[in-house]
C-alpha positions in Angstrom: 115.1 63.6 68.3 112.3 61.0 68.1 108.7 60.6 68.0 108.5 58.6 71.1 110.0 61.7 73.1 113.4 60.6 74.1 116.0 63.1 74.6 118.5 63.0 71.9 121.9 64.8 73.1 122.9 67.5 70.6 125.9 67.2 68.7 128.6 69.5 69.1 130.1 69.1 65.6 133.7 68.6 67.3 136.7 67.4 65.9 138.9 64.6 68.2 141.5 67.4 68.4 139.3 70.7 68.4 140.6 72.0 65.4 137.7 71.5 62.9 135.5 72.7 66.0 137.2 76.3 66.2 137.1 76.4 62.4 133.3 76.2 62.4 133.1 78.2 65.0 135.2 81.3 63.4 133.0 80.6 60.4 130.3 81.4 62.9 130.5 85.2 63.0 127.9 88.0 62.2 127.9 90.5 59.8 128.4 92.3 63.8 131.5 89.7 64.3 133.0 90.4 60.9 132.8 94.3 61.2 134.4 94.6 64.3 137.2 92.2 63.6 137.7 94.2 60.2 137.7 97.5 61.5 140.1 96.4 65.1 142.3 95.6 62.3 142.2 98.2 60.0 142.3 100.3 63.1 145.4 98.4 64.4 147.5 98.9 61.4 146.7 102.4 60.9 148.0 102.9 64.8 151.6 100.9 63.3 151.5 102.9 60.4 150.7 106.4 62.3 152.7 105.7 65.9 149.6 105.9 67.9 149.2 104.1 70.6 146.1 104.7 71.4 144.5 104.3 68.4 146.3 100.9 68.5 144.6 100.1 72.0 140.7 100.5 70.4 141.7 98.5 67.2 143.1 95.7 69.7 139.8 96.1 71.2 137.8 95.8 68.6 139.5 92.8 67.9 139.7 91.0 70.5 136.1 91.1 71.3 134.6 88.9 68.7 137.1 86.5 68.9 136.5 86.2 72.4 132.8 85.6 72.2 134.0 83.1 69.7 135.5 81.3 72.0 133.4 81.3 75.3 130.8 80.5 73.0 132.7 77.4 71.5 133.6 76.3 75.0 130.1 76.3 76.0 129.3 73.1 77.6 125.2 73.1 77.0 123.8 69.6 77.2 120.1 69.9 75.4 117.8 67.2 74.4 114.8 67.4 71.9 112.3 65.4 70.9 109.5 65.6 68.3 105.8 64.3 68.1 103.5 64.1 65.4 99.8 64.4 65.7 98.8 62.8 64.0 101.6 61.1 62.2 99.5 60.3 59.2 97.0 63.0 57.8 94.8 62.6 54.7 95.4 65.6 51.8 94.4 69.4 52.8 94.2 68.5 56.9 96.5 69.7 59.2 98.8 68.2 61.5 100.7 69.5 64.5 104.2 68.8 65.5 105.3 69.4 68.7 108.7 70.4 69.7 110.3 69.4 73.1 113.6 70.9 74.7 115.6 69.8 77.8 118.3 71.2 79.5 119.9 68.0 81.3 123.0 69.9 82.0 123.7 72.0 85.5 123.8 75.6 84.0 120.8 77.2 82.3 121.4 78.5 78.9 121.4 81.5 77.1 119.0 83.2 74.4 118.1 79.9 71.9 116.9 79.9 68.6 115.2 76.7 67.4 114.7 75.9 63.9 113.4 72.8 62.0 113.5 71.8 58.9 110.5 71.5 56.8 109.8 70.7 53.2 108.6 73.5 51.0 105.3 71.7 50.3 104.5 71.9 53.8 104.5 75.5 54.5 107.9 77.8 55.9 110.4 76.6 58.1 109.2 77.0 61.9 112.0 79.2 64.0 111.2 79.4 67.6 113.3 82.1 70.3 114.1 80.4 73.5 114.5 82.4 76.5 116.8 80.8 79.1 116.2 77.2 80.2 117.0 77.0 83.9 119.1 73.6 85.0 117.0 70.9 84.5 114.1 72.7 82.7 111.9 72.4 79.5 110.2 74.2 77.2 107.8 72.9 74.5 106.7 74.6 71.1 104.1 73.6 68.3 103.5 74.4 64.4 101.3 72.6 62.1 101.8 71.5 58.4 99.8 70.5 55.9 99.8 69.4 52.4 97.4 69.2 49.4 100.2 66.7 47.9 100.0 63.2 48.6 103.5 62.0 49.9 105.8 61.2 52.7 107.9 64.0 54.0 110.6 64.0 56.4 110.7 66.2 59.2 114.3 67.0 60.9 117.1 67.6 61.3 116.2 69.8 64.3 118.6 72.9 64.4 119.8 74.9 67.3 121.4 77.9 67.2 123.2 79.2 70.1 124.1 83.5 69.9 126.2 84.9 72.3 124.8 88.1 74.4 126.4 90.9 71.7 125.5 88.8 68.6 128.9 88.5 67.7 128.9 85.1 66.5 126.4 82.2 66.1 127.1 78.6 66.1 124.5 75.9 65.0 124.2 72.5 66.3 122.0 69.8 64.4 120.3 67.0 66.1 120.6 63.4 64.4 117.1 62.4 64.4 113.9 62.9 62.3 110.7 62.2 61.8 108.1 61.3 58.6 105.1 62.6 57.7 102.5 60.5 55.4 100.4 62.4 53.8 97.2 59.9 52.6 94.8 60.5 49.8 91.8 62.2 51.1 88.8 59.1 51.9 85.2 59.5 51.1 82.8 57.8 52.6 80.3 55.6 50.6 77.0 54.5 50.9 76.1 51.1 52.2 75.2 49.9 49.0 74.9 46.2 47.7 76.3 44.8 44.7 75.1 41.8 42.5 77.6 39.2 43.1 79.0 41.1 46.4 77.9 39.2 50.0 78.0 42.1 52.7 80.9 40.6 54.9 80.3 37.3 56.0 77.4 34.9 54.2 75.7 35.2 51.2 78.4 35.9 48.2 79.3 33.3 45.4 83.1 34.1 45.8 84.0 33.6 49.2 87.5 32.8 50.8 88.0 30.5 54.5 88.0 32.2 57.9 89.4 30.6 61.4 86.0 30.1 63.2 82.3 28.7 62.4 79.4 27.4 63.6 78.4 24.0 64.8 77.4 21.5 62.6 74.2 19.5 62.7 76.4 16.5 62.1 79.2 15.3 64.9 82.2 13.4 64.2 84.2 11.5 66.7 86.6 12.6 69.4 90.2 13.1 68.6 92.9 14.1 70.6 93.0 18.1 71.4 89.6 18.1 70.8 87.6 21.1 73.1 85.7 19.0 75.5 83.2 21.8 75.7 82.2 20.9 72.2 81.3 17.7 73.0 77.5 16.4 71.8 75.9 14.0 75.1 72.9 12.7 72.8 75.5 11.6 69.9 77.7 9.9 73.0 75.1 8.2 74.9 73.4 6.8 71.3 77.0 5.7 69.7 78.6 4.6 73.1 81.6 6.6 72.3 82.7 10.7 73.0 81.4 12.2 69.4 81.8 16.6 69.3 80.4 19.0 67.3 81.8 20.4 63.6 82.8 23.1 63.1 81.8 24.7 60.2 84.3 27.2 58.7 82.2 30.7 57.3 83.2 32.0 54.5 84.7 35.7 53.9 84.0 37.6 50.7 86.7 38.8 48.8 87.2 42.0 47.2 89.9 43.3 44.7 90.4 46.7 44.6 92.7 47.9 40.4 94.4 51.0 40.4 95.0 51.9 36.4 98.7 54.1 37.4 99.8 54.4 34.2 101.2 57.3 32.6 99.8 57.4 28.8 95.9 56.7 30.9 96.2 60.3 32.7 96.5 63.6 31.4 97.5 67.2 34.1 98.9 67.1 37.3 97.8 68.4 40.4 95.2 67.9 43.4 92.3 68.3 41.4 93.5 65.9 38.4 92.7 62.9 37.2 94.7 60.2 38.6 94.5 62.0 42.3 90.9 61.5 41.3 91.4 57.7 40.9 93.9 57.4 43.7 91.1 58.7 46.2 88.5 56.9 44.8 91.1 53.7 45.5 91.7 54.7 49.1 87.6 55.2 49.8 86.6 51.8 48.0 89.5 50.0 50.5 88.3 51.3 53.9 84.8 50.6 52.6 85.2 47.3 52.0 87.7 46.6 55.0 84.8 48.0 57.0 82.2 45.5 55.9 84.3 42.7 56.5 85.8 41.6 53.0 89.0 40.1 52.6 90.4 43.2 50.5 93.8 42.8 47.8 95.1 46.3 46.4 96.8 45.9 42.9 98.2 48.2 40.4 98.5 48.0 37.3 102.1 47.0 37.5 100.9 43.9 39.2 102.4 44.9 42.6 100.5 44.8 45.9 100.5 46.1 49.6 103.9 44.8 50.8 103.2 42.5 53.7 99.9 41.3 52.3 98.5 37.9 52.7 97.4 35.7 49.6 94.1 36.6 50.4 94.5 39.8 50.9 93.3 41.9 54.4 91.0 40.6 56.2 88.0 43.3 56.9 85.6 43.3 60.7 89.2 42.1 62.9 90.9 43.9 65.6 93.5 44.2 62.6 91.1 46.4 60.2 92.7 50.1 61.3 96.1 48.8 61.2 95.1 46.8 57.4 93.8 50.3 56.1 96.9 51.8 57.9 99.3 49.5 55.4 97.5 50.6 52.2 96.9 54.2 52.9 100.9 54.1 53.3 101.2 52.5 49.4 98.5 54.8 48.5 100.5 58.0 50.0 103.5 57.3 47.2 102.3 55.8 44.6 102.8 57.6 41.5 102.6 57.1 37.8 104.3 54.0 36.2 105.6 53.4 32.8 103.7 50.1 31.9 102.7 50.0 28.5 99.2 48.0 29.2 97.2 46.2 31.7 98.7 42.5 31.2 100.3 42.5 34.4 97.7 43.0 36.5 95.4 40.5 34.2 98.0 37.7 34.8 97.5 38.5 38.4 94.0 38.0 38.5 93.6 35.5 35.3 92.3 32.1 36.7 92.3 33.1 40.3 88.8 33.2 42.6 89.1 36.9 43.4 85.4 37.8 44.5 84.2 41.5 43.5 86.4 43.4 41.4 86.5 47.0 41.5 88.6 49.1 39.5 89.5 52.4 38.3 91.0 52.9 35.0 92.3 55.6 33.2 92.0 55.9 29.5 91.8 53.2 27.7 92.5 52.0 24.0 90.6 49.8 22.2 93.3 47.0 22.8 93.6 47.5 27.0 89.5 47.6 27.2 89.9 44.3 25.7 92.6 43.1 28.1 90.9 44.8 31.2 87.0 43.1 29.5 89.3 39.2 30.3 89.8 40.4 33.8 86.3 40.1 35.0 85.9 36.3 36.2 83.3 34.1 35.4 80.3 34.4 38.0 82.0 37.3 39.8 80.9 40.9 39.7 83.0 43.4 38.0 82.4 47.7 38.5 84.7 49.8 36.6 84.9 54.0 37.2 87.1 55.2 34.0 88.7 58.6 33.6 88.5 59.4 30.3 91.2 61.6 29.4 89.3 64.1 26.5 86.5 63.8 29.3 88.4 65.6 31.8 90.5 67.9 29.9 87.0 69.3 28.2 85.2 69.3 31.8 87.7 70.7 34.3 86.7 74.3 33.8 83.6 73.2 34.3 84.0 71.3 37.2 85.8 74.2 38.9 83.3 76.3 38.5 80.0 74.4 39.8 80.4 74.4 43.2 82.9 76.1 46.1 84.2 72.0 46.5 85.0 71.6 42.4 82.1 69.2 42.8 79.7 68.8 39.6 76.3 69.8 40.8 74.0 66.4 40.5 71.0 68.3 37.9 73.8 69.1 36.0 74.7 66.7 33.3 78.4 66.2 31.5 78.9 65.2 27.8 80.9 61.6 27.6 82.1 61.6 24.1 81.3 59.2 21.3 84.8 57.7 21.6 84.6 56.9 25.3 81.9 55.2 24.8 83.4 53.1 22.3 86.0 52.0 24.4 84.2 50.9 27.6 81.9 48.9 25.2 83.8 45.3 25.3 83.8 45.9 29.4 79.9 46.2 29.0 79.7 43.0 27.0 82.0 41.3 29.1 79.0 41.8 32.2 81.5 45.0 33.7 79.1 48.0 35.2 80.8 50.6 33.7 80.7 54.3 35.4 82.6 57.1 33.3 83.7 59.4 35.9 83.0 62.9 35.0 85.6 66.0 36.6 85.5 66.8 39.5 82.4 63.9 40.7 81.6 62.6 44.0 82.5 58.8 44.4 79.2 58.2 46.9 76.9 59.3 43.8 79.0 57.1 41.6 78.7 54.4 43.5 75.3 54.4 43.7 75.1 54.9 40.0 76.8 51.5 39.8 74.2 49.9 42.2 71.4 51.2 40.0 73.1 49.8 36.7 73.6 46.4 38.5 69.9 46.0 39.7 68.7 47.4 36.1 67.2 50.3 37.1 69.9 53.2 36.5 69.2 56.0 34.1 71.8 58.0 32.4 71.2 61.5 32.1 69.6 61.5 28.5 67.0 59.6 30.1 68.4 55.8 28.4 68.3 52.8 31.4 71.6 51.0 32.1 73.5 53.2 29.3 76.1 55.7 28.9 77.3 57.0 32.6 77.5 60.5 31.7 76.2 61.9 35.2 74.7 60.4 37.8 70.8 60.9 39.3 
C-alpha cells in the first residue's frame, strides 16, 4: 500500500508448512462460530451418553459447519491489491485532508462480502471501516475519509486491514497489508503584511547585510577574454580601442539574509495545547519563514538548541527560486515535530550566531530571566536589525481567559488593550538597549498586527496602548 498507487499483494499470514496459518484461522471464529461448535459438541456427547443417534447426527452438524467455513475460508485464494493517497500529504493545524483508498482484485475469481479497515491515530478522528460488496475479476473499488488534527505532528497512516467473512459469519480472518503512509501536520501560517524593516533590504538590493548570489549585472568596466568566457558577453568598443577580445563583468547581486530563533525551551513556556504559548511561537516561526522565503531572503531556521533545518546550506534557503515551495516544504517538516527541549539557556544558539554576518534577526522567545535577556541582548550583531516577539509566561497565564473570550477566533480585539506586567518589562529591557524592537505578545494576538507594531517601533512612530511612543508593547494599534 503506497502513496504512489501501486498495488501491494496482501499477505496471507501463512506459515511454510500451513500450520501457523490454520491456527490463525481457527482463532478466527465468531461468537456465531464458537456457539455452534460448542453446542455440536455438547450435543454430540449428550447423543454418546444417551444412545441417540439422531441427536448425535445434529451435534455432528453443528460441528462440522464452522469448521468447514474455516477451512474454505482459509483456502481462499483472493489476490487484492491496495493502495493509498493523501491529499494533501501535508496539512497545516485544524484543516482537513482526504485519504483515498484503492482496491484491486488482480486474481480470476471475484470476492466475497469485504470489510476494509485502516488504521488511524486517535488524534485524527475514528478508525475508517468500509463494507465491500463483491469485486468482479479484475475489478476495483475506491473509498475516501478525511482526517484532521489541531495537533502539530507526523502521524502514520497504515497498516491497511482486510477482513474477509465467510457467507454465515462463521469465522473471520484478517489480512494486513505491509505498507503505510505519513501524515505531517504543519503549524498553521499567517500571512503578514509587506512591511519594511530598518536594516532589512526587500529581497535583492538595498540591505547592509547581504550574502552572494550566482548571477548579476554587467559592469561598466570589462576585463579581458579568458577561456570559457560567453562570447555573447563580449564588449566591441573595448575590443576595437584595446586591439584585443575584452567582455563584460559580471557583477554578483547580493541576497539579504534573514534568521529566523525559535526560544523551545521548556522552563520559557507554561500550558499545553493548541491555543498555548509555544504553539503560539511555533506559528509565528512558520509565518515569519514563508514570508521571508517569499521576498526573496536567504532564510536560516535555529532553535534554541542550536540545531537547524537538516539539509540546509550555510547560508541558509534561498527565497524568489524555483526551489522556494520545496525550501518552505523542508522547514514546515522541522516545524511539524518540534517540541520542547531541555536547554537550560540560550548560549547555544548565541554561539551559533556570535561573530557571524547573519542579516535580520527575528526571534521569538519565551520567558526570559534576567540572565538569558542578557545572553539573547549579545545576539543582535553590530549594524544588523534585530525584532524580538516574547511570550511572557505570567502574561499568558493571566490573559488566556481573556483571550478566549474576545472573539469567536481567541483573537484579542485590537481597541482592547492587555496589561504587560512590571516584571516583563524589566526583562526585555537590556534587548531594548541592545537596539532589539521588542514586541511582548499578548494571548491569543494576531502576528500581522504585531508585525506591524514592530515596523512602527523601528521607524519611531509606534505607540503603546497607554499612549507612550516606542515603549512597552502591551497591545498593538
Amino acid at each position: 500500500m503506497t502513496t504512489a498507487g501501486e498495488p501491494a499483494p496482501v499477505d496471507d499470514g501463512r506459515d511454510p508448512d500451513g500450520r501457523g496459518g490454520l491456527r490463525a484461522a481457527l482463532s478466527g471464529l465468531t461468537t456465531r462460530g464458537r456457539s455452534f461448535l460448542a453446542a455440536g459438541v455438547a450435543a454430540a456427547v449428550c447423543a454418546y451418553a444417551l444412545g441417540q443417534s439422531d441427536l448425535l447426527r445434529v451435534g455432528l452438524l453443528l460441528a462440522v459447519l464452522p469448521l468447514v467455513c474455516v477451512a474454505v475460508l482459509y483456502r481462499t485464494r483472493y489476490r487484492v491489491a491496495g493502495s493509498r493517497r493523501l491529499s494533501p500529504s501535508r496539512v497545516p493545524t485544524g484543516e482537513e485532508s482526504r485519504v483515498h483508498l484503492r482496491m484491486d482484485n488482480v486474481s480470476r475469481l471475484p470476492t466475497g462480502l469485504l470489510m476494509l479497515q485502516d488504521r488511524v491515530p486517535y488524534v485524527l478522528g475514528p478508525r475508517p471501516r468500509f463494507v465491500l460488496d463483491r469485486v468482479e475479476a479484475g475489478g476495483q473499488r475506491e473509498v475516501s475519509y478525511r482526517v484532521r488534527s489541531d495537533l502539530r505532528g507526523r502521524y502514520p497512516l497504515g497498516p491497511l486491514q482486510l477482513r474477509l467473512t465467510d457467507p454465515f459469519g462463521m469465522c473471520e480472518l484478517t489480512r494486513s497489508f505491509s505498507a503505510y503512509d505519513t501524515l505531517t501536520v504543519i503549524p498553521q501560517v499567517e500571512p503578514l503584511p509587506a512591511v519594511r524593516l530598518a536594516g532589512e533590504a526587500s529581497g535583492y538590493g538595498d540591505g547592509r547585510n547581504r550574502s552572494l548570489a550566482l548571477a548579476g549585472e554587467d559592469d561598466v568596466i570589462p576585463r579581458g577574454y579568458r577561456h570559457g568566457d560567453d562570447l555573447r558577453r563580449v564588449h566591441w568598443r573595448s575590443t576595437a580601442r584595446y586591439g584585443e577580445l575584452m567582455v563584460r563583468r559580471e557583477e554578483q547581486p547580493q541576497r539579504a539574509r534573514c534568521t529566523v530563533l525559535l526560544d523551545t525551551r521548556r522552563a520559557a513556556y507554561q500550558g499545553a495545547g493548541p491555543d498555548s504559548a509555544f504553539e503560539w511561537a511555533v506559528s509565528g516561526t512558520a509565518s515569519a519563514l514563508v514570508h521571508m522565503l517569499e521576498r526573496g531572503f536567504s532564510v536560516r531556521l535555529l532553535t534554541d538548541t542550536g540545531n537547524s533545518v537538516p539539509g540546509e546550506g550555510a547560508g541558509g534557503f534561498a527565497g524568489a527560486t524555483q526551489e522556494t515551495a520545496d525550501s518552505a516544504g523542508l522547514m514546515m517538516d522541522t516545524l511539524a515535530v518540534v517540541g520542547h527541549s531541555d536547554e537550560a539557556g540560550l548560549s547555544r544558539s548565541y554561539d551559533m550566531l556570535r561573530g557571524g554576518n547573519e542579516g535580520l534577526l527575528v526571534a521569538f522567545f519565551g520567558d526570559l530571566d534576567e540572565e538569558q535577556a542578557g545572553v539573547a541582548a549579545r545576539m543582535r550583531q553590530r549594524g544588523g536589525a534585530a525584532v524580538a516577539f516574547v511570550l511572557d509566561r505570567a502574561t499568558w497565564v493571566r490573559g488566556q481567559g481573556s483571550a478566549d473570550a474576545g472573539q469567536p477566533d481567541g483573537r484579542v480585539p485590537a481597541q482592547v488593550p492587555v496589561e504587560i506586567t512590571a516584571r516583563a518589562e524589566d526583562r526585555v529591557r537590556p534587548l531594548r538597549e541592545a537596539g532589539w524592537t521588542v514586541v511582548t505578545v499578548p494571548p491569543g494576538a494576531a502576528l500581522a498586527d504585531l508585525w506591524r507594531l514592530a515596523e512602527r517601533q523601528r521607524a519611531g512612530s509606534g505607540a503603546s496602548p497607554s499612549g507612550g511612543a516606542g515603549g512597552t508593547t502591551g497591545g498593538w494599534s
